[in-house]
Each structure stands twice: as C-alpha cells, then as structure tokens.
C-alpha positions as CSV (number, residue, x, y, z in Angstrom):
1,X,279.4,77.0,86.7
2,X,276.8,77.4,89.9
3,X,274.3,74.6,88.3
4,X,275.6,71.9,90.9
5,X,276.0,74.5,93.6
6,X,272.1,75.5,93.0
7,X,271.4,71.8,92.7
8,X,273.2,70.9,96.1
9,X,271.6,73.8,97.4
10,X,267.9,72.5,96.1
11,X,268.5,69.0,97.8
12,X,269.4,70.7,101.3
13,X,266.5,72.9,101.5
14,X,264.2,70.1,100.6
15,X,265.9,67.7,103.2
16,X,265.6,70.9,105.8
17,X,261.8,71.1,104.8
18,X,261.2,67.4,104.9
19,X,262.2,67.2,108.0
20,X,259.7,70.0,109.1
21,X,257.1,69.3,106.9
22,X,255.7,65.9,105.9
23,X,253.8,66.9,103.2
24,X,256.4,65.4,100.4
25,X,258.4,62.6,102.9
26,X,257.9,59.0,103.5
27,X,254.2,60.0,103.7
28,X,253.8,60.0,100.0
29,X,255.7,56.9,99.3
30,X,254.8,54.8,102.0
31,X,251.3,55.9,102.5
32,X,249.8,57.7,99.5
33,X,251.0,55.1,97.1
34,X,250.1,51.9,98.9
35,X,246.5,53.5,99.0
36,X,246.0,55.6,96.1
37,X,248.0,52.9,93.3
38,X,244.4,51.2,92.5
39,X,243.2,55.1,91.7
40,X,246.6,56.1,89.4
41,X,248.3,52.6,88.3
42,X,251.1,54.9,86.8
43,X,252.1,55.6,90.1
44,X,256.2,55.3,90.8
45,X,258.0,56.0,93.8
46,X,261.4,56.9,93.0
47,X,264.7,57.9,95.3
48,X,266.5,61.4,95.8
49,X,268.9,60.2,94.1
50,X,267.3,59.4,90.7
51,X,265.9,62.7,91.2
52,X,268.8,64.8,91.1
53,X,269.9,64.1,87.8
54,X,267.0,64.7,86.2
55,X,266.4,68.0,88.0
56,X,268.3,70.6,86.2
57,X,266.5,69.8,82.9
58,X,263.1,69.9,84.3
59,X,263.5,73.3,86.0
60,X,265.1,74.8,83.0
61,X,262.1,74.2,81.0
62,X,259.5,76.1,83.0
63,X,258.0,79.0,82.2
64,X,256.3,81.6,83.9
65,X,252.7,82.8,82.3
66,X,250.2,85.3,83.2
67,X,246.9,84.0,82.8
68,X,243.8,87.1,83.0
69,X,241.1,88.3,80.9
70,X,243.1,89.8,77.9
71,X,245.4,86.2,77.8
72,X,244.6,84.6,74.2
73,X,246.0,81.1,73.5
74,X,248.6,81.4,76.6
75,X,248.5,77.9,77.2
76,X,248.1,76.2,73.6
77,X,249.2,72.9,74.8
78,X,249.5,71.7,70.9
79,X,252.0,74.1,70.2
80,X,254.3,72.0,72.4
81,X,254.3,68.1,71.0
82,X,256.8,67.4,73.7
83,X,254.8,68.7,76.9
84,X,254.8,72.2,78.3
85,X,255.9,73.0,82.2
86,X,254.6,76.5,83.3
87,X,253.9,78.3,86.3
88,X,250.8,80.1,85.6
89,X,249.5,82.5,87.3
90,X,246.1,84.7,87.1
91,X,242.7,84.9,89.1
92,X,239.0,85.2,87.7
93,X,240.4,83.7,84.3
94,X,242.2,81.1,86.0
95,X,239.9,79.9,89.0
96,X,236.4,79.9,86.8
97,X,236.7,79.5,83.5
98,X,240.5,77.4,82.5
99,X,241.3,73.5,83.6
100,X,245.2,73.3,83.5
101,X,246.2,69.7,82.1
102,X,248.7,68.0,84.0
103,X,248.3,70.3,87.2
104,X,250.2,68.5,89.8
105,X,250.6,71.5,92.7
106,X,248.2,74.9,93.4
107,X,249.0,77.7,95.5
108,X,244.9,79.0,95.8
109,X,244.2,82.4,97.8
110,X,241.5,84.1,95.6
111,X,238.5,83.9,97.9
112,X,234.7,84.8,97.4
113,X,232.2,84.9,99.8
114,X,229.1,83.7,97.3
115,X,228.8,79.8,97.2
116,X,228.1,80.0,93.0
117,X,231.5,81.9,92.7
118,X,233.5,79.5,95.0
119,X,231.6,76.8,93.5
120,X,232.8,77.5,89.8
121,X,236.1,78.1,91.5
122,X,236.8,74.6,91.5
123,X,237.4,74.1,87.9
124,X,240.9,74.9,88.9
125,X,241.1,71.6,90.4
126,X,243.6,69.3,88.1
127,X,245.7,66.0,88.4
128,X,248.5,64.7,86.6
129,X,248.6,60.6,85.7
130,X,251.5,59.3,87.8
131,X,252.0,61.8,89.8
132,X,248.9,61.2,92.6
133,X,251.5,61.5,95.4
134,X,252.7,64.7,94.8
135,X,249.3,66.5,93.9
136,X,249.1,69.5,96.6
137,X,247.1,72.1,97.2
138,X,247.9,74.5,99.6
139,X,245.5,77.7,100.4
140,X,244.4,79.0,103.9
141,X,242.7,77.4,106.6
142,X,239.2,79.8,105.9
143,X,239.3,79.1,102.5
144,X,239.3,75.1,103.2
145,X,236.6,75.7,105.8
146,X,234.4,77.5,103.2
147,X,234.6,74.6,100.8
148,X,233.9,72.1,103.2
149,X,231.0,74.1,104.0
150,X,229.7,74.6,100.2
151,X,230.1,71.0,99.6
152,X,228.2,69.7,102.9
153,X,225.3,72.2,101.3
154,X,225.9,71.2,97.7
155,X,225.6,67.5,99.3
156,X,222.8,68.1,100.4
157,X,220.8,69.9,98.0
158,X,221.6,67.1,95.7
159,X,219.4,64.9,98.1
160,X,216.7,67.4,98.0
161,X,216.8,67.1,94.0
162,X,216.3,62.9,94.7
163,X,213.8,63.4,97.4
164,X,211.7,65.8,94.9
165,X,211.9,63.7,92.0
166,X,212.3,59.9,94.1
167,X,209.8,60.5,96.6
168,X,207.8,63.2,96.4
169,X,206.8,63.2,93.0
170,X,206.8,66.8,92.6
171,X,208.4,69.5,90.3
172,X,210.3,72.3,90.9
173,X,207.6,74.4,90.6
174,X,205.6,72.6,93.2
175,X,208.2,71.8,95.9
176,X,210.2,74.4,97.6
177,X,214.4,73.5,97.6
178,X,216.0,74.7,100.5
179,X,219.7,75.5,100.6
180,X,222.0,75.9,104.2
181,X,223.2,78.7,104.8
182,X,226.5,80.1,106.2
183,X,226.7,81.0,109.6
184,X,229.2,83.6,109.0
185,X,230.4,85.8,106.1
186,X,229.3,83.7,103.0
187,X,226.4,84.3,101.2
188,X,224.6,81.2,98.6
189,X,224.2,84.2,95.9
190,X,224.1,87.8,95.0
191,X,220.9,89.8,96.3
192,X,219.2,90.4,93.1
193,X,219.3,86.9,92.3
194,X,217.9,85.1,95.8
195,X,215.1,88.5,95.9
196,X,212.5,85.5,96.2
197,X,214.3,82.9,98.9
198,X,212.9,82.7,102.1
199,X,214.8,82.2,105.5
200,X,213.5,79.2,107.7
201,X,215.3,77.8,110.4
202,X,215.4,74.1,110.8
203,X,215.8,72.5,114.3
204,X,213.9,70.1,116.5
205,X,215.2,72.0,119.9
206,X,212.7,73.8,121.4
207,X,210.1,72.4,118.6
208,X,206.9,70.2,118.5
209,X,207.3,67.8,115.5
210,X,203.9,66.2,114.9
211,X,203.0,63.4,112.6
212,X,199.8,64.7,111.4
213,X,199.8,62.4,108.0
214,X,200.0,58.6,107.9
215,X,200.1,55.6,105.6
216,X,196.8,54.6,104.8
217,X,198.4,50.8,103.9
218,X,196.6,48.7,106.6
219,X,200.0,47.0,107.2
220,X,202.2,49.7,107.8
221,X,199.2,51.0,110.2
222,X,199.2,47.2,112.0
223,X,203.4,47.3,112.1
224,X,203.4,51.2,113.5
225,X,200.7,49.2,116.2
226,X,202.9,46.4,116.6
227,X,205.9,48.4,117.2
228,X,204.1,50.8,119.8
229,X,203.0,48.0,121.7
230,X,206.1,46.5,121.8
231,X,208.2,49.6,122.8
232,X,205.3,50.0,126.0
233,X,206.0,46.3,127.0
234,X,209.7,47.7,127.4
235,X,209.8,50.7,129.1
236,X,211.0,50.4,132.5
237,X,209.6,50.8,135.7
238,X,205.6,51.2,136.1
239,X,203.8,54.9,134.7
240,X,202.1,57.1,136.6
241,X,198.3,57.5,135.6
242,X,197.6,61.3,135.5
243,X,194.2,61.9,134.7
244,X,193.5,58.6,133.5
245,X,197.1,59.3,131.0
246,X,200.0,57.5,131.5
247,X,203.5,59.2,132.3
248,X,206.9,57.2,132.4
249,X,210.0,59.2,133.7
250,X,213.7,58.8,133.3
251,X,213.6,56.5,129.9
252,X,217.4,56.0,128.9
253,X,217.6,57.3,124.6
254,X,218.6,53.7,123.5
255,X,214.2,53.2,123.9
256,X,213.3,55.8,121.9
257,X,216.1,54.6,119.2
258,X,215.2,51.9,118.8
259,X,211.1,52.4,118.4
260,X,212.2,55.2,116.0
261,X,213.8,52.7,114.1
262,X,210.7,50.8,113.6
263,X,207.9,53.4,113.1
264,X,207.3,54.2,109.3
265,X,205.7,57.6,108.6
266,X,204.5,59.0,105.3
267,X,207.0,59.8,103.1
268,X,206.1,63.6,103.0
269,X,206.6,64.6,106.4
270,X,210.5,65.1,106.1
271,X,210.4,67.1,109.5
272,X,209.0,64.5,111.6
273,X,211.4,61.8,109.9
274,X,212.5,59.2,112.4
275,X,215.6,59.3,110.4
276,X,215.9,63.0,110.7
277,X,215.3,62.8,114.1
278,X,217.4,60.1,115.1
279,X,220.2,62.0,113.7
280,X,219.9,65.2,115.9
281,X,219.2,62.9,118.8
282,X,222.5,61.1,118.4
283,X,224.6,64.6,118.3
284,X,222.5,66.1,121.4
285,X,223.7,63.3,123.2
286,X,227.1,63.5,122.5
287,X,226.9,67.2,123.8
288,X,225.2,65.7,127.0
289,X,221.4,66.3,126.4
290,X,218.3,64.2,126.0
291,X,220.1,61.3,127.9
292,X,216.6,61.3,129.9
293,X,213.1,61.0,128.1
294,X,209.4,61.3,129.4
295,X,207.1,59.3,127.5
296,X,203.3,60.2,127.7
297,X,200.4,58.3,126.9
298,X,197.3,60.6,125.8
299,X,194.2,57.8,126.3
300,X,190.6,59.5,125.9
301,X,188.3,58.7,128.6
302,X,185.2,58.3,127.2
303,X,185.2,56.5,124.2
304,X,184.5,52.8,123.0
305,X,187.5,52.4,120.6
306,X,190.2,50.6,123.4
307,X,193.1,49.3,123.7
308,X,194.7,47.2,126.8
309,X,198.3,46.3,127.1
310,X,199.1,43.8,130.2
311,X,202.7,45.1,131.7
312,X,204.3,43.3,134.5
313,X,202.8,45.4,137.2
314,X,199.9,46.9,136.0
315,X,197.1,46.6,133.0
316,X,197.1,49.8,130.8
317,X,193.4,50.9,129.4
318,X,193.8,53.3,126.6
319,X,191.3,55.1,124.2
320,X,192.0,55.8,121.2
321,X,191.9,59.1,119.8
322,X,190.3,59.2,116.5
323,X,191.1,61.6,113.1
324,X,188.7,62.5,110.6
325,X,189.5,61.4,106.6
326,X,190.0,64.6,104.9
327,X,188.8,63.9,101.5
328,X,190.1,66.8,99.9
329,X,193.7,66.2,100.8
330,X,193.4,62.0,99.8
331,X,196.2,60.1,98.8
332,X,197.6,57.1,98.9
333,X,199.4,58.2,101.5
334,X,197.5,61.1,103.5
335,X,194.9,61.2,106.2
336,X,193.4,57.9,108.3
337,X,190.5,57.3,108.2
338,X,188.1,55.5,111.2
339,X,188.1,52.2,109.4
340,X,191.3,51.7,109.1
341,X,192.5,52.8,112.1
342,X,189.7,50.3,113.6
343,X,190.9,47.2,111.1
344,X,194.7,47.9,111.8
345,X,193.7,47.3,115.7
346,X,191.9,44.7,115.1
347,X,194.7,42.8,113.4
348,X,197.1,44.0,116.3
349,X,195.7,42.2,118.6
C-alpha cells in the first residue's frame, strides 16, 4: 500500500511550506487563537501528530463538484446527515448567488471591474465554527486592492445614508448621494444604469471653502465669538495692518487645529466642515504641506459695529462685516441676521 507513503509525503511538504510560508505555522496557534478564541469559543489547537491519523480519512471523503448555471441541488447538504467535504468549483453561480456552509479555505480569481458585481461577490465569503485559524483566502494582490477600495466607498456611502436621514433631514429625492469613484479601471456600475450621475471632484487644494450659513442659536454665535477671540490672543508674533486689515505670517498648523476644533458651523455645509477639513489638513502635513499658515483679518473701515481685542503689543480695531437675513432661505439653522450678530457681540464681551 502507498497510503503511508502519500501520508509521509503530505507531512514533508507541509513542513517544507511551513517553513516558507507562515500562513498555517505557529501563527495560527499562537496568535490567531489567543485573539480570535472570544470570536469562535470552539476553537482547538491541536499537534501534527494528532493530525496525521486522522488525515487519510478526511481526504478520502472529499469530493470534487462543479458548481455553474445548469448545477441543480449539487450541494444538498441534507442529503448527507453526517457532513459533506467538497471542493467546489464554479464562477458567476458560485461568487453571487451560493453561501457554502462550513467554508474554511477559497482560492478567489474571478474579477469584475463594476463595484455592484464585486460587491455581490462577497456572498462567497464563509466560516467554519472551530476552525477560525485556518480560514484562508487567497486571491491576487489587485483583486484585494479592489475590495479595500469598494468597501472604503461602501463605508462611506453608508455615512451619507446617516447624514441624509440624521442630519439633514432630507430624502432621497431631495439630497444628492455621492459615491467615490475608482481611480483606475473600476467602474461603480454599468452605463445604462449611472446615465443620470454626475462627476464632481471633491478637494480643498486649490479651493475657497466659505461658510456662507450659520447657526442662528445666539450661543453657538457667542461660543464661535469666544473661540475667535481666543485663537487672536494666541497667534504669535504682532500682524501687520494692511489697509487697515490685519495679516499674521508663518502660523505653525497646531493654531488652526485647534480653533477648528472649537468653531461649530451649520450642520449643512458638509464642505466647509471643520471636521472635514481637519482631516485633509492632517494628511497634507504628513506629505510636507500647509506646515505654514497666513491668517487675515478682513475689518471694514467705516462702520460703527466694532470690535477691539488688546494683544500684548498692539490693540486690534475691527469692523464687522454684516450679512443680510434672507428670508426666503430661513431656518433654524440658515442665514444671520443683524440682531443677532449684534446680541452675540454684545454677550462676547
């Protein structure tokens, strides 16, 4: 008989390939189940040797089936009581439409390039109890990339959903959902079915990024006052008065972090955000830009509505700028109006 000449066979290419490849070695049974045992409490770790014994039977029983379109009941799991092992293998059936039970290890190379299609892929995803730290999946580096990519846009479209229904207060009909987009060969759906999507690009580099909407709440108006103040009183150095404006130079990012932190805008301007903004700041510094900020203070010469603001070195006179109420765009979070803007001051003091 060759059965223990296979077996011993078996055992020396998986010691060759452990020794290459970590993927099944003491990184499963040191690692994986110290972490993972909370997750699958079925979880065992067991030697070679009580392996090997058992290995002859389990390989005898597996089966190879062809799983595709014109498959019927190929994998009628209650026609075997005591448990079925199979290698199956197939593609569109497979990938979109079947969940294998007990599927412990995947060899996946059908790729798409539309983000629905990969998407519905996933239902090929399985996991045996007890058997956590030997679930693999093994596929090509662009395929991985394209699913990290679909699920960073899935993520985020999922916060658009929130933000529509949390914070905007609006239905699909009314607000626009936006979806990233792939910045090489993948595409979110087929043509005929994205005829009415429109491109946009969304970046603050090279862009102005007003706040042309404000809380009307005289206390968020009084704490955006507060918080203004306090980031002038800070800023380093003394400005230069240009036309009657003020100009500091050279302000290190940790300033403007911080006042970003504080300032509260309306709700609906998600592309003046601080949050949004604070993000992209943080990774343009990592890649060695805005590490130096200007900050400008626009005051309007002739006007009665003031504000002064005593620095170490010099006294700052600024007029305010005022903004009409628009009455047709009111809310209760939209436009301010002179009053308030006057009673907010008046408290800042």
């Amino acid at each position: 008989m060759r059965i223990p000449l296979i077996v011993e066979e078996f055992r020396n290419l998986f010691e060759v390939s452990s020794a290459n490849n970590k993927s099944y070695t003491d990184t499963s049974s040191q690692i994986l189940a110290s972490s993972l045992s909370s997750i699958d409490p079925n979880i065992q770790l067991h030697k070679w040797e009580d392996v090997l014994s058992h290995l002859f039977d389990a390989a005898s029983r597996i089966q190879i089936r062809e799983i595709n379109g014109g498959s019927k009941d190929v994998l009628n799991y209650f026609d075997h009581s005591t448990g079925l092992s199979v290698i199956a293998i197939g593609g569109d059936k497979l990938s979109r439409g079947l969940t294998l039970e007990g599927l412990s290890v995947s060899y996946y190379l059908r790729a798409s390039r539309m983000y629905d299609t990969l998407m519905q892929m996933g239902r090929w995803f399985g996991y045996r109890p007890g058997y956590v730290d030997l679930c693999r999946l093994f596929t090509s580096r662009e395929i991985n990339e394209w699913f990290c990519h679909i699920t960073l846009a899935s993520e985020e479209l999922r916060n658009e959903f929130d933000y529509m229904s949390d914070v905007a207060g609006a239905t699909p009909e009314k607000y626009a959902l936006k979806v990233r987009t792939h910045p090489g060969v993948l595409q979110i759906s087929a043509s005929n079915k994205v005829r009415s999507a429109v491109d946009i690009n969304i970046s603050w580099a090279g862009r102005l990024v007003e706040s042309y909407e404000f809380q009307k709440d005289v206390n968020v108006v009084a704490s955006n006052l507060k918080s203004t103040i306090d980031f002038i009183k800070d800023l380093p150095g003394s400005p230069q008065n240009v036309r009657d404006n003020y100009l500091w130079l050279d302000i290190p990012p940790q300033s403007i972090r911080q006042f970003l932190q504080k300032f509260r805008l309306s709700e609906s301007l998600k592309a003046a955000d601080p949050a949004n903004l604070l993000r992209f700041i943080d990774v343009q510094i990592q890649n060695g830009e805005l590490t130096n900020w200007r900050i400008a203070i626009m005051s309007k010469r002739l006007t009665t509505n003031r504000q002064q603001i005593i620095l170490p070195n010099t006294n700052l006179d600024i007029g305010y700028y005022l903004r009409n109420y628009d009455d047709k765009n009111s809310t209760t979070s939209n436009y301010l109006s002179k009053k308030l803007v006057k009673q907010a001051v008046s408290n800042g003091r």
